[in-house]
KOLGU-4560 file (N, C-alpha, C; in nm, 3 decimals, padded with zeros to 5 digits):
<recs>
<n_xx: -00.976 n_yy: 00.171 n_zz: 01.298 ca_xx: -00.887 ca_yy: 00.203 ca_zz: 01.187 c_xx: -00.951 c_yy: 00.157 c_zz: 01.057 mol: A seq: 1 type: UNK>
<n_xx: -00.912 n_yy: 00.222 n_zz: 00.942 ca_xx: -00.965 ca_yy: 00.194 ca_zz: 00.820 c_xx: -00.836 c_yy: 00.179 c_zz: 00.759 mol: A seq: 2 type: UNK>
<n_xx: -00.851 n_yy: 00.093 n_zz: 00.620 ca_xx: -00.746 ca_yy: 00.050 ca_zz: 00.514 c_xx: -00.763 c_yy: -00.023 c_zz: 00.385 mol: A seq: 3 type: UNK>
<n_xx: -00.607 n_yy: -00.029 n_zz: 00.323 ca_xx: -00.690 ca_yy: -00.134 ca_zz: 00.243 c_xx: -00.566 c_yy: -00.267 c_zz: 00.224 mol: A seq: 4 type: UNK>
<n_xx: -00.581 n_yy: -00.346 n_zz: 00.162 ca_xx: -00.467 ca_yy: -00.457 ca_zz: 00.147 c_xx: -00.510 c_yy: -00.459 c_zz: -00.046 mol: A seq: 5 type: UNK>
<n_xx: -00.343 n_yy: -00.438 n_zz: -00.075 ca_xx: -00.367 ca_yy: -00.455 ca_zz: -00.262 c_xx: -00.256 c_yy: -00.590 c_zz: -00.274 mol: A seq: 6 type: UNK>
<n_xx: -00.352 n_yy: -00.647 n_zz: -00.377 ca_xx: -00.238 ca_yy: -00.760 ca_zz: -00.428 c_xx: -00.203 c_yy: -00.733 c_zz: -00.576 mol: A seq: 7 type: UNK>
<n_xx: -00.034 n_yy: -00.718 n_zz: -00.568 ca_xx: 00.090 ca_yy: -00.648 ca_zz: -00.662 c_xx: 00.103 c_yy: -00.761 c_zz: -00.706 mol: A seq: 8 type: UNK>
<n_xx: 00.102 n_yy: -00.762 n_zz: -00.834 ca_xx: 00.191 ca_yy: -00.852 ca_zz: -00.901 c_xx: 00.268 c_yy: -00.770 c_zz: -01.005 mol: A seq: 9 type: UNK>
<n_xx: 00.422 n_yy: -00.781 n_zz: -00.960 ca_xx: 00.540 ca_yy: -00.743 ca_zz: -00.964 c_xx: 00.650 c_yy: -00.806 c_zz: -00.957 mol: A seq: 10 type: UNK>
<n_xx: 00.720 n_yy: -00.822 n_zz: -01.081 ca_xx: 00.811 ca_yy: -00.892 ca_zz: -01.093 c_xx: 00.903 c_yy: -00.877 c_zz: -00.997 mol: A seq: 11 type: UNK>
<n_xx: 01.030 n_yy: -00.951 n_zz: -00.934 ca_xx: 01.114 ca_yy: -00.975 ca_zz: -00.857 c_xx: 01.228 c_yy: -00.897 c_zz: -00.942 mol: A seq: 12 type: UNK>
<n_xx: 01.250 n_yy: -00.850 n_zz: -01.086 ca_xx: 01.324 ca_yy: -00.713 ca_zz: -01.167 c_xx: 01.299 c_yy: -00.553 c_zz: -01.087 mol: A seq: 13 type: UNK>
<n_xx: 01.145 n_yy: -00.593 n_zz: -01.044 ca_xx: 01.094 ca_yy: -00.468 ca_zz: -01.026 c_xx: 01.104 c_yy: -00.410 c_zz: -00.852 mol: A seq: 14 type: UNK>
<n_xx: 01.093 n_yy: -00.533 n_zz: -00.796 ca_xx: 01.035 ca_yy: -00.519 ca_zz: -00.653 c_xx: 01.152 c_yy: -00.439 c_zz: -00.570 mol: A seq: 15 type: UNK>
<n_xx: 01.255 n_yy: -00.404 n_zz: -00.615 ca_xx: 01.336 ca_yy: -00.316 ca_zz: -00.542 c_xx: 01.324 c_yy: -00.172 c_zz: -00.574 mol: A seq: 16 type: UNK>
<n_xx: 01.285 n_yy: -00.156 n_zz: -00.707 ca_xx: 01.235 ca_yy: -00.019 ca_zz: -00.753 c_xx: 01.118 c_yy: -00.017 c_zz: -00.681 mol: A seq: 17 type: UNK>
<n_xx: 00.951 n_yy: -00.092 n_zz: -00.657 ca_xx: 00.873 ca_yy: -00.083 ca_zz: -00.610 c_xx: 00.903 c_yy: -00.035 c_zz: -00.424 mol: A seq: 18 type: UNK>
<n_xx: 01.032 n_yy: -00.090 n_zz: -00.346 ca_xx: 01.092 ca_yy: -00.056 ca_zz: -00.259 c_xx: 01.117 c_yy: 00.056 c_zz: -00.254 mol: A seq: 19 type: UNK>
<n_xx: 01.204 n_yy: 00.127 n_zz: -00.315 ca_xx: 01.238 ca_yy: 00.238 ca_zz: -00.352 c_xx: 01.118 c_yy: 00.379 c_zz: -00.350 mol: A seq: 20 type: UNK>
<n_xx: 01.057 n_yy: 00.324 n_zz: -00.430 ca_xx: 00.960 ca_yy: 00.453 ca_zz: -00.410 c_xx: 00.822 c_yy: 00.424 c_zz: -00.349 mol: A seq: 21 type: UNK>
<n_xx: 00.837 n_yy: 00.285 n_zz: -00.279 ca_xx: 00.746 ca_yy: 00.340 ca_zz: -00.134 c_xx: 00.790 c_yy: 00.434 c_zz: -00.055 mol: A seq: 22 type: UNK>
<n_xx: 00.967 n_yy: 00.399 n_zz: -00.035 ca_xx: 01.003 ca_yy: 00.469 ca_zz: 00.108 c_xx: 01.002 c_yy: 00.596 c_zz: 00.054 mol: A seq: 23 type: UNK>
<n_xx: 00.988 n_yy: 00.607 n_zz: -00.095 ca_xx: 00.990 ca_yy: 00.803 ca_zz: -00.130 c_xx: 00.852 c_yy: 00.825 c_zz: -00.086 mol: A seq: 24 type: UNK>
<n_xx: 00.778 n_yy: 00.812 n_zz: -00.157 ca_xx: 00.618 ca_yy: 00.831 ca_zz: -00.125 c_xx: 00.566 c_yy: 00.864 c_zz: 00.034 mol: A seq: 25 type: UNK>
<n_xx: 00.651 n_yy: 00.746 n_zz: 00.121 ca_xx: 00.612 ca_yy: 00.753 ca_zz: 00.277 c_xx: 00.611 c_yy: 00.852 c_zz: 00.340 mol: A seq: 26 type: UNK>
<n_xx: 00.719 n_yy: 00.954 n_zz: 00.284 ca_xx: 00.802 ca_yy: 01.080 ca_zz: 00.329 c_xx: 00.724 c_yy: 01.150 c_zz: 00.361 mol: A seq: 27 type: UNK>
<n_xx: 00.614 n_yy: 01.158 n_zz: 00.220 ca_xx: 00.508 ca_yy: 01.293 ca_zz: 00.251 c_xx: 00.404 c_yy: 01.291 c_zz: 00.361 mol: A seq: 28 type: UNK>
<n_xx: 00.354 n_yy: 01.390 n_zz: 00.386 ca_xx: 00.286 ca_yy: 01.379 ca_zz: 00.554 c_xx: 00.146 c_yy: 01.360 c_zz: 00.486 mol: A seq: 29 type: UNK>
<n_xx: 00.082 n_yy: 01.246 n_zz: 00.519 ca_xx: -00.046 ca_yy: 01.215 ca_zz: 00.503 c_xx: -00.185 c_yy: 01.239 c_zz: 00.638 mol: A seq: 30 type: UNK>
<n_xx: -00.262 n_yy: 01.345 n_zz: 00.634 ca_xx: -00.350 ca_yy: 01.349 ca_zz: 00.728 c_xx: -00.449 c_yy: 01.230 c_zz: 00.749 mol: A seq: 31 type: UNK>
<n_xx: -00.410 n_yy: 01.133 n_zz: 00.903 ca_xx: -00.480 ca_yy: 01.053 ca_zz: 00.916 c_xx: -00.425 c_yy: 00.900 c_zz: 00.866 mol: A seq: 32 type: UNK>
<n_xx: -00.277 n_yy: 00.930 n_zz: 00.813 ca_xx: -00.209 ca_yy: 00.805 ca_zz: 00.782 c_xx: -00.122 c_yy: 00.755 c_zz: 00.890 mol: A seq: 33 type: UNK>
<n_xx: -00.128 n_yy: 00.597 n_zz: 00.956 ca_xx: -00.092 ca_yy: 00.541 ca_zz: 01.065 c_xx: 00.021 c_yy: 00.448 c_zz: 01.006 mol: A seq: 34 type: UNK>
<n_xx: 00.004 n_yy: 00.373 n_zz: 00.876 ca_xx: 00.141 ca_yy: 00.301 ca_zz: 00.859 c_xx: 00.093 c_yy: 00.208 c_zz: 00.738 mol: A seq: 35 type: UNK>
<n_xx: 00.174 n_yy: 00.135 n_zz: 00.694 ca_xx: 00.216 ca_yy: 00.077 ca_zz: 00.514 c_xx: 00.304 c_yy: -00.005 c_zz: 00.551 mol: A seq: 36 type: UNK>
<n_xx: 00.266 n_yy: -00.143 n_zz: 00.506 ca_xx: 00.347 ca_yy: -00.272 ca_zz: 00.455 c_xx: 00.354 c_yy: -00.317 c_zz: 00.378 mol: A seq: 37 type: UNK>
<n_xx: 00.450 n_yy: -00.425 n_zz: 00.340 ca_xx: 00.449 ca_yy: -00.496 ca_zz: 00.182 c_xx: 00.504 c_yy: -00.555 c_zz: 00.295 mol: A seq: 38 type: UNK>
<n_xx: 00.404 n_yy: -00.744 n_zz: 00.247 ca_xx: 00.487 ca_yy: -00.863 ca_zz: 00.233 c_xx: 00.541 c_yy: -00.912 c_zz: 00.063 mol: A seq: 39 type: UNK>
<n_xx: 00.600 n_yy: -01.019 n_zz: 00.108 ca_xx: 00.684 ca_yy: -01.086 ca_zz: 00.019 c_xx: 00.643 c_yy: -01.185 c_zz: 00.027 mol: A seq: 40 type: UNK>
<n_xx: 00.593 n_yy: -01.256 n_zz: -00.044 ca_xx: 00.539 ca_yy: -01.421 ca_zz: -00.010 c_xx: 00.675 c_yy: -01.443 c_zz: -00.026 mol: A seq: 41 type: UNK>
<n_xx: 00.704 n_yy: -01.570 n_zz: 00.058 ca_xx: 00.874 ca_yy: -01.692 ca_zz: 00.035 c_xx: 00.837 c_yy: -01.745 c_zz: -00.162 mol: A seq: 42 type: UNK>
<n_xx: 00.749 n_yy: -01.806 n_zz: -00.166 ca_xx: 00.679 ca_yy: -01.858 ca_zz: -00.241 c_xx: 00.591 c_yy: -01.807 c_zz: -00.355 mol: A seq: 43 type: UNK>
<n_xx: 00.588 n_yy: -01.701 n_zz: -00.376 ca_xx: 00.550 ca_yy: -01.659 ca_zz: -00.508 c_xx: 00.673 c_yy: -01.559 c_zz: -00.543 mol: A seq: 44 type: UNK>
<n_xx: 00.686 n_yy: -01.566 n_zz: -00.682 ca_xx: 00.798 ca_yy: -01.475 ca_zz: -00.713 c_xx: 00.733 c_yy: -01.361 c_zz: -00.783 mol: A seq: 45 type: UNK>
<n_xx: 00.616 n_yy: -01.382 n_zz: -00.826 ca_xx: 00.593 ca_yy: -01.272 ca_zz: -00.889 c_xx: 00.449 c_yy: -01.146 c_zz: -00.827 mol: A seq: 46 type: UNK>
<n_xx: 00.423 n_yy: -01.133 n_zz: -00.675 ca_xx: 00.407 ca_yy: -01.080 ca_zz: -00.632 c_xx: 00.407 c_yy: -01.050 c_zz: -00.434 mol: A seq: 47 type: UNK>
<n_xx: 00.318 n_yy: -00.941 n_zz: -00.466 ca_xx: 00.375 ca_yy: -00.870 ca_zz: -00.324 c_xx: 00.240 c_yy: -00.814 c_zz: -00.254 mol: A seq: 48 type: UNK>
<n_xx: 00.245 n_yy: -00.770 n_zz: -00.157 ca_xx: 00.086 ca_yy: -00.764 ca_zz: -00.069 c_xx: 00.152 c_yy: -00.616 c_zz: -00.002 mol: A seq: 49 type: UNK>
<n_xx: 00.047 n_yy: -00.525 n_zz: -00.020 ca_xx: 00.022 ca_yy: -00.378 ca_zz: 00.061 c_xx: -00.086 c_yy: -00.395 c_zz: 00.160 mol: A seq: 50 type: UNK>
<n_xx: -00.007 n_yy: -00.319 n_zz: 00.253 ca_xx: -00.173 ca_yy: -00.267 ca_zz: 00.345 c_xx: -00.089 c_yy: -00.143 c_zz: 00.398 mol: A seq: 51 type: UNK>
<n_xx: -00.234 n_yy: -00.096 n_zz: 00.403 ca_xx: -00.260 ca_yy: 00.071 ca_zz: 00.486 c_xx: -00.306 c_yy: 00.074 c_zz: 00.532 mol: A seq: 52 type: UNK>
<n_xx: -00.277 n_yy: 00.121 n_zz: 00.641 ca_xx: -00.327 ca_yy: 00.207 ca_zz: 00.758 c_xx: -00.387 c_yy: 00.369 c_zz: 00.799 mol: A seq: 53 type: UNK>
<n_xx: -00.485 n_yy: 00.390 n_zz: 00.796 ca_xx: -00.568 ca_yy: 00.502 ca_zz: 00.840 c_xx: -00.631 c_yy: 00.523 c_zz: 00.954 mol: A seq: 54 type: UNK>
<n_xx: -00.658 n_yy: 00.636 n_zz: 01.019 ca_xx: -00.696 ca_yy: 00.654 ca_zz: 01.166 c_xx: -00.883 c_yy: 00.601 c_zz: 01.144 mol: A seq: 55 type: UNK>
<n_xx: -00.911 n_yy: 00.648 n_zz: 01.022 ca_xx: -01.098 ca_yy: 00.634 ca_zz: 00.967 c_xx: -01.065 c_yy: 00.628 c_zz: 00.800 mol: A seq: 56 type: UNK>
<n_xx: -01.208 n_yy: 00.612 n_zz: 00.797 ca_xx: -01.215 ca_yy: 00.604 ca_zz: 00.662 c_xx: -01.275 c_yy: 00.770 c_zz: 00.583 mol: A seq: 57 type: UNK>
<n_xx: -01.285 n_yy: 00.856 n_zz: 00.666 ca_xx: -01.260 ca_yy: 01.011 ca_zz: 00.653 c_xx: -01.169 c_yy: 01.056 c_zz: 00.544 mol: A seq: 58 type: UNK>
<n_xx: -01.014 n_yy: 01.014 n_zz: 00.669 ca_xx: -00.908 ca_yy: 01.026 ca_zz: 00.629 c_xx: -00.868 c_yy: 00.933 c_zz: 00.485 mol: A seq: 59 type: UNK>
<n_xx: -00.890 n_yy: 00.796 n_zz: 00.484 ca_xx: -00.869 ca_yy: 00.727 ca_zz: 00.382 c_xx: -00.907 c_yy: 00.790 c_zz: 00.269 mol: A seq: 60 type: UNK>
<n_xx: -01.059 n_yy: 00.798 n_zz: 00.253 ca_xx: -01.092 ca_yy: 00.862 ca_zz: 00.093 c_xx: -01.053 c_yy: 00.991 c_zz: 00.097 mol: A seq: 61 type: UNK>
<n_xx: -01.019 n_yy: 01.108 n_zz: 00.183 ca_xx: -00.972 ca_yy: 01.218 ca_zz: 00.162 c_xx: -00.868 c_yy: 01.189 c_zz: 00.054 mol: A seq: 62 type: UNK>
<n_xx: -00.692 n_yy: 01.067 n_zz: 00.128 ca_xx: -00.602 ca_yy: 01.074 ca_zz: 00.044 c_xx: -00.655 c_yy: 01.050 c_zz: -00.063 mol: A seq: 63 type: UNK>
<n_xx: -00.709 n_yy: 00.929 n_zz: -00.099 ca_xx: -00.798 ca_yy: 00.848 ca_zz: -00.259 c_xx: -00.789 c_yy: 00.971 c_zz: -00.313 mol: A seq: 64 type: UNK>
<n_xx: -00.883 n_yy: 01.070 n_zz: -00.291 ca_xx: -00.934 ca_yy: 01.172 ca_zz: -00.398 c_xx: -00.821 c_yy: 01.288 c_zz: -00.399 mol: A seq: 65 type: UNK>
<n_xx: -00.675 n_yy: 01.264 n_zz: -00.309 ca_xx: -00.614 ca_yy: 01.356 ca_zz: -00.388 c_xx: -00.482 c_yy: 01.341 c_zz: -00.458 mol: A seq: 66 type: UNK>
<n_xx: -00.520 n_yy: 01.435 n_zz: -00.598 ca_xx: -00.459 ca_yy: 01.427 ca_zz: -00.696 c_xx: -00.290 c_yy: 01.383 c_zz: -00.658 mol: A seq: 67 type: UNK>
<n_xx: -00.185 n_yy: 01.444 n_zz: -00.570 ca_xx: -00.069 ca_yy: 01.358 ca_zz: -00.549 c_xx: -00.077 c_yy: 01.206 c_zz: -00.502 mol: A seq: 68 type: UNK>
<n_xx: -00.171 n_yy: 01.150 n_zz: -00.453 ca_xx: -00.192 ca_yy: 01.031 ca_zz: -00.427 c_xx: -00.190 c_yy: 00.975 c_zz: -00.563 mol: A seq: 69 type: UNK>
<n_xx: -00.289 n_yy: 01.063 n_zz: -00.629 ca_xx: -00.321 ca_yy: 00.922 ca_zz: -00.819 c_xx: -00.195 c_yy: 00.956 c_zz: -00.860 mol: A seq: 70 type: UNK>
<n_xx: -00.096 n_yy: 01.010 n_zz: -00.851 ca_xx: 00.037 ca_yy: 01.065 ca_zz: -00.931 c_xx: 00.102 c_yy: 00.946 c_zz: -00.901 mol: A seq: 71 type: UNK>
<n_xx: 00.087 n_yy: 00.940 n_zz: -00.735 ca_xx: 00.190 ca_yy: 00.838 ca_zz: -00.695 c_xx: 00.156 c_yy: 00.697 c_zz: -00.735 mol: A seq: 72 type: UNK>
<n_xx: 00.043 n_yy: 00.679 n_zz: -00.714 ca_xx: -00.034 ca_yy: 00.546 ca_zz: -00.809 c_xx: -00.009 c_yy: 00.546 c_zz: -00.905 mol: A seq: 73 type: UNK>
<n_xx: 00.029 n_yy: 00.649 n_zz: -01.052 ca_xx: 00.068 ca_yy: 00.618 ca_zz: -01.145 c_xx: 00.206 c_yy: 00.561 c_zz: -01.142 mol: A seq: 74 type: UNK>
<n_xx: 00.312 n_yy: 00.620 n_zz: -01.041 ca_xx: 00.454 ca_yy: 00.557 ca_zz: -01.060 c_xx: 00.453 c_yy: 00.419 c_zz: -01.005 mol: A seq: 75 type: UNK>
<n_xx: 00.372 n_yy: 00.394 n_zz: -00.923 ca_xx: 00.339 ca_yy: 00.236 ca_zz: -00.884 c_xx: 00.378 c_yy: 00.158 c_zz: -00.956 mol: A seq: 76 type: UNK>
<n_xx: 00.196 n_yy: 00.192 n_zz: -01.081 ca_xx: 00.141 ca_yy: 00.129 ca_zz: -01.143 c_xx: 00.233 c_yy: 00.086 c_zz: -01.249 mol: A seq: 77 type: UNK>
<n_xx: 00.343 n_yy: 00.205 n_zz: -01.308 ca_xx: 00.419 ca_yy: 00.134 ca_zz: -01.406 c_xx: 00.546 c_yy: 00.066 c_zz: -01.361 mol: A seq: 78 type: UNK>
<n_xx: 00.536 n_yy: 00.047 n_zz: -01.241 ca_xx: 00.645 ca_yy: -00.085 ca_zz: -01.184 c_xx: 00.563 c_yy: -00.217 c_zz: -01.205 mol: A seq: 79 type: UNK>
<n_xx: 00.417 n_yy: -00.230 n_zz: -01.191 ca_xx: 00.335 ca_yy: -00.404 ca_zz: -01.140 c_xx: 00.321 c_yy: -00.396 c_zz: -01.284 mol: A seq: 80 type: UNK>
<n_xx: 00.280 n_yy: -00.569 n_zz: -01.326 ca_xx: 00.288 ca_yy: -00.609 ca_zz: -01.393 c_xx: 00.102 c_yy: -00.658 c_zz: -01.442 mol: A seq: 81 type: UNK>
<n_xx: 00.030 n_yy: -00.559 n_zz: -01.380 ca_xx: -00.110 ca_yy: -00.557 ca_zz: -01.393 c_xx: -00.162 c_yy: -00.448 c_zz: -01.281 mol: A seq: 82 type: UNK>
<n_xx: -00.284 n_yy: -00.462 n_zz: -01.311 ca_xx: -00.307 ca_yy: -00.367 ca_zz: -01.202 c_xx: -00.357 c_yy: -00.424 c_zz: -01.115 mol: A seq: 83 type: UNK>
<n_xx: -00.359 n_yy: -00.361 n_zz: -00.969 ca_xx: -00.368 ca_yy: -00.409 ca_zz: -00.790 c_xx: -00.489 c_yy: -00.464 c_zz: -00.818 mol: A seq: 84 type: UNK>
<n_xx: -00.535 n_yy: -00.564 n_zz: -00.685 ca_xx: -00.608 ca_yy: -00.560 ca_zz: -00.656 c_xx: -00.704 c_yy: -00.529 c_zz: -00.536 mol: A seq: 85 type: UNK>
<n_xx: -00.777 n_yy: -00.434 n_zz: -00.550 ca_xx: -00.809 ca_yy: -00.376 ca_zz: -00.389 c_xx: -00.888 c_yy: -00.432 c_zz: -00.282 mol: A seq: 86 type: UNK>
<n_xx: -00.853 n_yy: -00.395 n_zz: -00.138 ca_xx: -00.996 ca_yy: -00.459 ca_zz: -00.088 c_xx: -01.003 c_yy: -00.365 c_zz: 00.024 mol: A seq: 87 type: UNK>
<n_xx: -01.086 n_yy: -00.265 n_zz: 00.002 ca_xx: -01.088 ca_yy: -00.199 ca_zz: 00.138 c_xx: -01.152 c_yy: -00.196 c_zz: 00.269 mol: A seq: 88 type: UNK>
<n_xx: -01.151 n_yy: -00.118 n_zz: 00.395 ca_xx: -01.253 ca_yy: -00.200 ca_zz: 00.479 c_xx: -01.189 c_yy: -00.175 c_zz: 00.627 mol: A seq: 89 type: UNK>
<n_xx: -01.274 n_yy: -00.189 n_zz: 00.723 ca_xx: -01.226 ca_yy: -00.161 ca_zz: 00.890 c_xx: -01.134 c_yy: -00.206 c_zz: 00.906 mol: A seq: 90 type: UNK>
<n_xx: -01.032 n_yy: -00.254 n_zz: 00.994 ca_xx: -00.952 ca_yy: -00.296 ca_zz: 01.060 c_xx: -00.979 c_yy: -00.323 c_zz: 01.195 mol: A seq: 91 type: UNK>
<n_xx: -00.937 n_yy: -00.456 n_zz: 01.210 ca_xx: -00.981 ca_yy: -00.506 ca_zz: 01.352 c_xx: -00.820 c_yy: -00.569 c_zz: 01.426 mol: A seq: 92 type: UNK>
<n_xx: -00.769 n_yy: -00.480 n_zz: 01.562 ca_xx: -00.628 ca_yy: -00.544 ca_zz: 01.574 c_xx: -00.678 c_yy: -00.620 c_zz: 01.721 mol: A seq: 93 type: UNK>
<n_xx: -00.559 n_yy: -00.652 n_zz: 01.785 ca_xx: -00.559 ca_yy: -00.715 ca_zz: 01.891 c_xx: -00.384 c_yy: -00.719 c_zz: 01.941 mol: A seq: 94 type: UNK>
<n_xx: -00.324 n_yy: -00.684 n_zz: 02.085 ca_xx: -00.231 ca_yy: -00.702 ca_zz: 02.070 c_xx: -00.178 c_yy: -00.832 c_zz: 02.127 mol: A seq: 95 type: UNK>
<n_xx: -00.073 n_yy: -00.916 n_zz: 02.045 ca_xx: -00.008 ca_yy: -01.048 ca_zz: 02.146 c_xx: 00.029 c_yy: -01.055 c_zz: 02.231 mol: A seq: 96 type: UNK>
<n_xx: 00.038 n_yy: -01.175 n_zz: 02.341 ca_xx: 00.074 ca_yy: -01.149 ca_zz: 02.464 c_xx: 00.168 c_yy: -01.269 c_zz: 02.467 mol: A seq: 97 type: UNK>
<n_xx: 00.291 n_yy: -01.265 n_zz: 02.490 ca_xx: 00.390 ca_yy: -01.368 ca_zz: 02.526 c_xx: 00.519 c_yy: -01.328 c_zz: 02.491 mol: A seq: 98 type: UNK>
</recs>
């Protein structure tokens, strides 16, 4: 799997609107998209952590380079209170046992 993890800093005003139009965004059918989280640190109030999920990194820069993707990055972007920070890169899972 390929992905990336962004660190949001986004006010706790914002982070329900930022809620909001993930779950709009999710809707659309992404080729090669497996799944999307946001934590919440307990402990910081003023941001929030993404990761994505992709089957490859094929699929990943396909979405990157298309234009409804940067749209949706623009409505993001004017919820955070700076811009992300990215880190992209393989994914390595493992499942728990107990």
């Amino acid at each position: 799997m390929y992905g990336t993890i962004a660190r949001l800093k986004v006010s706790r005003d914002n982070l329900e609107k930022l809620r909001e139009l993930s779950e709009e965004q999710m809707t659309r059918n992404v080729p090669g998209s497996r799944a999307a989280h946001v934590l919440v640190p307990d402990e910081r109030d003023d941001e929030a952590y993404l990761v994505v999920f992709f089957e490859d990194k094929a699929s990943y820069q396909r979405n990157a380079d298309n234009p409804s993707q940067h749209e949706d990055y623009l409505k993001m972007r004017a919820l955070l209170d700076a811009d992300p920070e990215w880190i992209d890169g393989e994914w390595w899972s493992w499942e728990m046992s107990g």
